[in-house]
C-alpha positions in Angstrom: 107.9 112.8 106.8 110.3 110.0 106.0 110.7 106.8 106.4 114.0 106.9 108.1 116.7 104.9 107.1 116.9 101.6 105.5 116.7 98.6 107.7 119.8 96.1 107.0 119.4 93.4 105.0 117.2 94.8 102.5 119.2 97.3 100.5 117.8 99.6 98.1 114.7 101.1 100.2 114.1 104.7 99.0 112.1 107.2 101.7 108.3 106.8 102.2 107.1 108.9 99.0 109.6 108.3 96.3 108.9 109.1 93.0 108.1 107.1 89.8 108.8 108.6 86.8 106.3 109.4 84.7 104.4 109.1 87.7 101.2 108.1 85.1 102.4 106.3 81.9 102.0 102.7 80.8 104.0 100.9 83.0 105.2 98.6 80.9 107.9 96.9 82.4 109.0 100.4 82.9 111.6 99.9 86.0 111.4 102.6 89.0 115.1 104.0 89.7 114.1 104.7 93.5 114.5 100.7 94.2 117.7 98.8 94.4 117.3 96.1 91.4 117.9 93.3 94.0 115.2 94.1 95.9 113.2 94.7 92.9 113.6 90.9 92.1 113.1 90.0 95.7 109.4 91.6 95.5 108.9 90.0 92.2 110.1 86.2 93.3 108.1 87.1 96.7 104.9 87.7 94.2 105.5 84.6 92.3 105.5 82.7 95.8 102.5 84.1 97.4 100.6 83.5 94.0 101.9 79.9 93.2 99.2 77.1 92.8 99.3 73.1 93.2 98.4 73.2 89.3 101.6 74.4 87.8 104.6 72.9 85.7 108.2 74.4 84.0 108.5 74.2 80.8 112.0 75.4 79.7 112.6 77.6 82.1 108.7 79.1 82.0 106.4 79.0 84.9 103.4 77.9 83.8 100.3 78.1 85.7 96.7 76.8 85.4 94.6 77.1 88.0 91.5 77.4 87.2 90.7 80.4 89.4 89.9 84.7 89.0 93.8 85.6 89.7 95.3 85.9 86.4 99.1 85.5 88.6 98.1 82.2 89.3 96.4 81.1 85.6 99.5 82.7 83.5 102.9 81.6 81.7 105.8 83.6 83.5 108.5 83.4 81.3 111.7 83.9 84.5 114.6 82.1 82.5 115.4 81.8 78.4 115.8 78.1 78.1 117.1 76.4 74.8 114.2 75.3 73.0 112.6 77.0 70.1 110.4 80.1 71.2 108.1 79.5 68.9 107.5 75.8 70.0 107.2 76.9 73.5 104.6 79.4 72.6 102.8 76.6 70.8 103.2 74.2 73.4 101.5 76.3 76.3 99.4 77.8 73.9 97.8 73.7 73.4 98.3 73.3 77.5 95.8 76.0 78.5 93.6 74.5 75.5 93.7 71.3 77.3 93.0 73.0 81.0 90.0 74.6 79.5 91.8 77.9 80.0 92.6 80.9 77.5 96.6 80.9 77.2 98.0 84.3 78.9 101.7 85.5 79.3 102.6 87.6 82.0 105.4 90.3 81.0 107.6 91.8 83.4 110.8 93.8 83.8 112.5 90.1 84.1 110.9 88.2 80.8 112.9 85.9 79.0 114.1 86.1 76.3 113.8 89.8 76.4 111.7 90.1 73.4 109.1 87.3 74.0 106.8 90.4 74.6 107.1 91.9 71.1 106.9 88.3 69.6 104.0 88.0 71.0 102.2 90.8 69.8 103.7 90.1 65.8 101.5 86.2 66.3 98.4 89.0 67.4 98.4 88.6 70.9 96.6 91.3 72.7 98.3 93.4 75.7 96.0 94.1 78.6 95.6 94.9 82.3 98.7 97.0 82.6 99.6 96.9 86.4 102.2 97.9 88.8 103.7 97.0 92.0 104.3 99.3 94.6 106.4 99.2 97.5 107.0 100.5 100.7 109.6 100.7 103.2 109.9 101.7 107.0 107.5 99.2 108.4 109.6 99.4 111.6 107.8 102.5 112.2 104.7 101.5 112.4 103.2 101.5 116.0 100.2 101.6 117.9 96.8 100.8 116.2 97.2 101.6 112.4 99.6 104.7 112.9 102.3 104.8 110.1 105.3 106.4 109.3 103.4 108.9 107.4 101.8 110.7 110.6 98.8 109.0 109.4 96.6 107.2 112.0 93.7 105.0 110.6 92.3 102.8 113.9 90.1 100.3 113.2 86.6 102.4 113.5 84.3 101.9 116.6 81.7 99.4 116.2 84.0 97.1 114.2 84.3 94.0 114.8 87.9 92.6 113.6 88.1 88.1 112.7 91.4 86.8 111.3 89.6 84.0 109.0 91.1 80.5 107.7 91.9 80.4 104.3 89.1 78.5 103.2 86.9 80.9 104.8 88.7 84.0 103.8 88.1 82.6 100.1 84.6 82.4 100.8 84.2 86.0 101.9 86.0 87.9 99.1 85.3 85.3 96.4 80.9 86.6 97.6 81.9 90.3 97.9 83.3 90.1 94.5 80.8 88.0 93.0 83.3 84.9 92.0 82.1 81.7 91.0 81.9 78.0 93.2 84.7 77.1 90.8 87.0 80.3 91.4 86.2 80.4 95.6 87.2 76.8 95.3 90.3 77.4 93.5 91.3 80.1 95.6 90.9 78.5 98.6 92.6 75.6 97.5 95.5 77.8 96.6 95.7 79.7 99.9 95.6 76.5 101.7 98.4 75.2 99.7 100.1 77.8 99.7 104.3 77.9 100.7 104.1 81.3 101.9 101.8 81.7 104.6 98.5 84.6 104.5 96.6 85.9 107.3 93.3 87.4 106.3 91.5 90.1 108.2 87.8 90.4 107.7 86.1 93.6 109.6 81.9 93.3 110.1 79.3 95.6 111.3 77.7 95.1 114.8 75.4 92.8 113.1 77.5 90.1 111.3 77.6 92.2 107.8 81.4 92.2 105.9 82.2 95.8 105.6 85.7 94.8 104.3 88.5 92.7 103.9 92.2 92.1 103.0 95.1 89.8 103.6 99.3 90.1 104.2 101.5 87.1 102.8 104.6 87.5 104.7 107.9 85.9 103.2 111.3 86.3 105.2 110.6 90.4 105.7 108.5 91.1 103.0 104.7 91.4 103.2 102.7 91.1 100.2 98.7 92.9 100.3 96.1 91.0 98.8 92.7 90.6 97.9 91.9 94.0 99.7 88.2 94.8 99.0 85.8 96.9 100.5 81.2 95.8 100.3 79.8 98.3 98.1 77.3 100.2 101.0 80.1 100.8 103.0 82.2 102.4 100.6 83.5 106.0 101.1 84.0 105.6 104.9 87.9 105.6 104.2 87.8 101.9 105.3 90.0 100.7 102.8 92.6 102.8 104.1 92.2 101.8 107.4 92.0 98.5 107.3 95.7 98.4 104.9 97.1 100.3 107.4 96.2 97.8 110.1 97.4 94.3 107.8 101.0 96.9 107.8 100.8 96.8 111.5 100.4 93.2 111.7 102.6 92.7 109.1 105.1 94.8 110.8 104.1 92.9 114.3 105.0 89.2 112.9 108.4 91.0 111.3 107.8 92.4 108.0 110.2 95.3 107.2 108.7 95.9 103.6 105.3 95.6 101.8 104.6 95.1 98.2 101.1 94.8 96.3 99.4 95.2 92.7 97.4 97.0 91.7 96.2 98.3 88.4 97.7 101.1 86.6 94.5 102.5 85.8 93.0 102.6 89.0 93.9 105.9 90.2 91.6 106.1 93.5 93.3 102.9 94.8 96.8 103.8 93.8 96.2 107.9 95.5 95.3 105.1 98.6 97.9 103.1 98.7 100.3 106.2 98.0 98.8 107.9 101.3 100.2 104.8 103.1 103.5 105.5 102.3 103.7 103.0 98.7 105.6 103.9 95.5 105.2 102.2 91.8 108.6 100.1 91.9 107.7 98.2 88.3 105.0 97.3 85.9 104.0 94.4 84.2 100.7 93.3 81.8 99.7 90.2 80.5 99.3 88.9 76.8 96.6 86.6 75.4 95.1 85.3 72.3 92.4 87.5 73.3 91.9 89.7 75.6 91.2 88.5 79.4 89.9 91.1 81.8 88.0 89.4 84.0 
């Protein structure tokens, strides 16, 4: 079933379902033909937004980051404009800034890098490409109604017993940062950055009848685009389909407080969370991967 037609004012939005071509390569900076390329840049400028920390700088028309949190978006060099200095130096310059933060240097490479070869520069000094990622998209929001029902026919209510808290951002932090086994330094970070945030993020935290997290995820809603994040799912209660249900419900609020789209990221390689977020009604719009002097999974 579709999505119905576009809402105005945010051209491009292909059905619920689209494709992505090949559906399962590299996604490289690999750009889907399903999206308008505006809104392609709108999700990727609504990304760097949500993700933005108090500890971040330009340097010739490159974002650079250093928080010293787990989300590489927030810790990276986003390259968004050419400038007119010497490559080179500017490699070397961030490369001694990170040094200085404590921090290994790491260039994020999207569809939108500039200049358009930093990416194969990069990898001739021996950088190392990792974490190959996409975002994916969805449109129709304005069909989502009732508790957790999409466009898709699909119906995930929050489960009986459930008890549903919209946390603060330091708390929120505090929660995921546990369930995922982050360090004081990181939880700190990323509350600090939620906190500080320009775009604002409501996080949804579902327990058990006795107090336990079961799961947990947040929206970051810009103008009419919501942005998932940080969805994650305790270990003994995965399997119950929770992680489905509880996306479905951030849409609805999403959709409640105005949203018209969603975006999120999610690694290329995880399939079962991608064959999730595809049941909800996402597609792969773009991909991206970072670069470092070594590499940084973690």
């Amino acid at each position: 079933m579709s999505a119905g037609p576009p809402e105005r004012g945010l051209p491009g939005l292909p059905p619920v379902g689209g494709a992505f071509a090949p559906a399962d390569a590299s996604p490289a900076c690999v750009l889907s033909h399903a999206f308008d390329a505006t809104l392609l840049r709108q999700f990727e400028d609504a990304g760097l937004n949500a993700s933005a920390p108090t500890q971040q700088l330009w340097l010739d028309g490159w974002l650079v980051r250093l928080s010293p949190g787990k989300a590489k978006r927030a810790r990276c060099v986003n390259a968004v404009a050419p400038g007119v200095r010497a490559v080179a130096d500017k490699i070397d310059d961030c490369v001694a800034r990170y040094r200085a933060a404590g921090l290994p240097p790491i260039v994020r490479v999207t569809p939108w890098t500039e200049p358009a070869g930093l990416d194969e520069m990069l990898a001739e000094r021996g950088w190392v490409a990792f974490e190959a990622s996409l975002v994916m998209a969805r449109a129709g929001l304005h069909n989502c109604d009732g508790d957790g029902a999409d466009a898709l026919g699909l119906r995930h209510p929050r489960p009986a017993g459930v008890e549903e808290v919209v946390e603060t951002p330091q708390h929120y932090a505090a929660i995921v940062g546990a369930l995922r086994g982050s360090s004081p330094a990181e939880i700190a970070a990323h509350a600090a950055r939620l906190h500080t945030s320009p775009v604002p993020y409501t996080g949804v935290v579902w327990r058990d009848r006795h107090g336990a997290v079961l799961a947990c995820g947040q929206f970051a809603l810009e103008a009419r685009l919501a942005g998932l994040y940080d969805v994650f799912t305790a270990p003994p209660a995965r399997g119950r389909g929770l992680a489905t249900a509880l996306c479905a419900r951030l849409l609805q609020r999403a959709q409640a407080a105005g949203a018209l789209a969603a975006y999120l990221q999610v690694g290329a390689g995880q399939a079962t969370a991608r064959a999730v977020y595809r049941r909800l009604g996402f597609v792969e719009a773009y991909g991206y991967h970072y670069r470092g002097v070594v590499a940084d999974p973690d």
